[in-house]
C-alpha positions as a Python dict, from the first residue, in 0.01 Angstrom:
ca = {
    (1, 'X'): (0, 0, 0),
    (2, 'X'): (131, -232, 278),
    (3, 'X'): (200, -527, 353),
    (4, 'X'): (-62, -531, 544),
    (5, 'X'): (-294, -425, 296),
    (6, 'X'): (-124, -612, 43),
    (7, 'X'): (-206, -937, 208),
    (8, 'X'): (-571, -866, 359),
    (9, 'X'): (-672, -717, -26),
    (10, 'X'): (-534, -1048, -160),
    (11, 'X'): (-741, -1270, 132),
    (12, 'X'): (-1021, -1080, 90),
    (13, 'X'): (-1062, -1172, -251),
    (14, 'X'): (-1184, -1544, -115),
    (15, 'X'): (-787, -1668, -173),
    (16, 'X'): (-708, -1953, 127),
    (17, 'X'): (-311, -1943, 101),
    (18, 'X'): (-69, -2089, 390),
    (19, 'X'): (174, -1834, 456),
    (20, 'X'): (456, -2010, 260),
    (21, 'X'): (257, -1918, -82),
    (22, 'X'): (150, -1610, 45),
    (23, 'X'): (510, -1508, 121),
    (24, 'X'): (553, -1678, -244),
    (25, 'X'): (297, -1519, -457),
    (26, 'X'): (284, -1186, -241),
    (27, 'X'): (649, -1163, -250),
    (28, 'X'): (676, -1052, 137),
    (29, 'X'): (955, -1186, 248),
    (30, 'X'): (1072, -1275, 496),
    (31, 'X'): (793, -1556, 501),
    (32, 'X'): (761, -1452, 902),
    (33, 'X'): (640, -1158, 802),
    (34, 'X'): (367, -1279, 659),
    (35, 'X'): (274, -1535, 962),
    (36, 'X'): (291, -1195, 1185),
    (37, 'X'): (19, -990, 970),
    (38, 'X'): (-212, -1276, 955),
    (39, 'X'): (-177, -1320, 1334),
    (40, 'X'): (-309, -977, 1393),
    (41, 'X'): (-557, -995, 1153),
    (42, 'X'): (-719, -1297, 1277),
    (43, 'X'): (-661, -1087, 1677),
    (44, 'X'): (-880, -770, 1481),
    (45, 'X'): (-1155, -1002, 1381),
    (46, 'X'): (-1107, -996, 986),
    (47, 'X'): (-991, -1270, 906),
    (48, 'X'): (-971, -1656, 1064),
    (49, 'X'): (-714, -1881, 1079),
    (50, 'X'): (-732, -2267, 1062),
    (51, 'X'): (-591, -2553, 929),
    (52, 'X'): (-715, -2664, 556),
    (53, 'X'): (-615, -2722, 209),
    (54, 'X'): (-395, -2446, 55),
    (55, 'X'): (-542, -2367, -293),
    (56, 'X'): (-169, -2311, -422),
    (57, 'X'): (24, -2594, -308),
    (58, 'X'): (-264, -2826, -209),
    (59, 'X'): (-108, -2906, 123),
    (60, 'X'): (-327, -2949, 461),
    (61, 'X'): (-153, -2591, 633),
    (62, 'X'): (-250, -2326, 845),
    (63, 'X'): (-466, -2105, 626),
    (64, 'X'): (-578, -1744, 622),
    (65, 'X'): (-926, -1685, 487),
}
């Protein structure tokens, strides 16, 4: 699979990460990476992007969801 897939299978499961944990628990790296393929997700309409609460480090962060 991936990365791609990797990350919007993980998201899709209702996860809200900020792309330093996703980078993290995905292990993508580099963590830019990760920023890039939630960029064009959120462009294609799957997924948004906004700042909240990250459910793994419980910081206020960009999140994917």
């Amino acid at each position: 699979m991936t990365n791609t897939g990797v990350v919007a299978d993980f998201i899709s499961k209702g996860n809200k990460y900020c792309d330093d944990c996703l980078s993290e628990v995905l292990d993508i790296k580099p963590r830019q990476q990760i920023n890039q393929i939630c960029r064009r997700l959120k462009k294609n309409g799957t997924y948004q992007r906004e700042v909240g609460q990250c459910a793994n480090c419980s910081k206020d962060k960009l999140i994917t969801l």
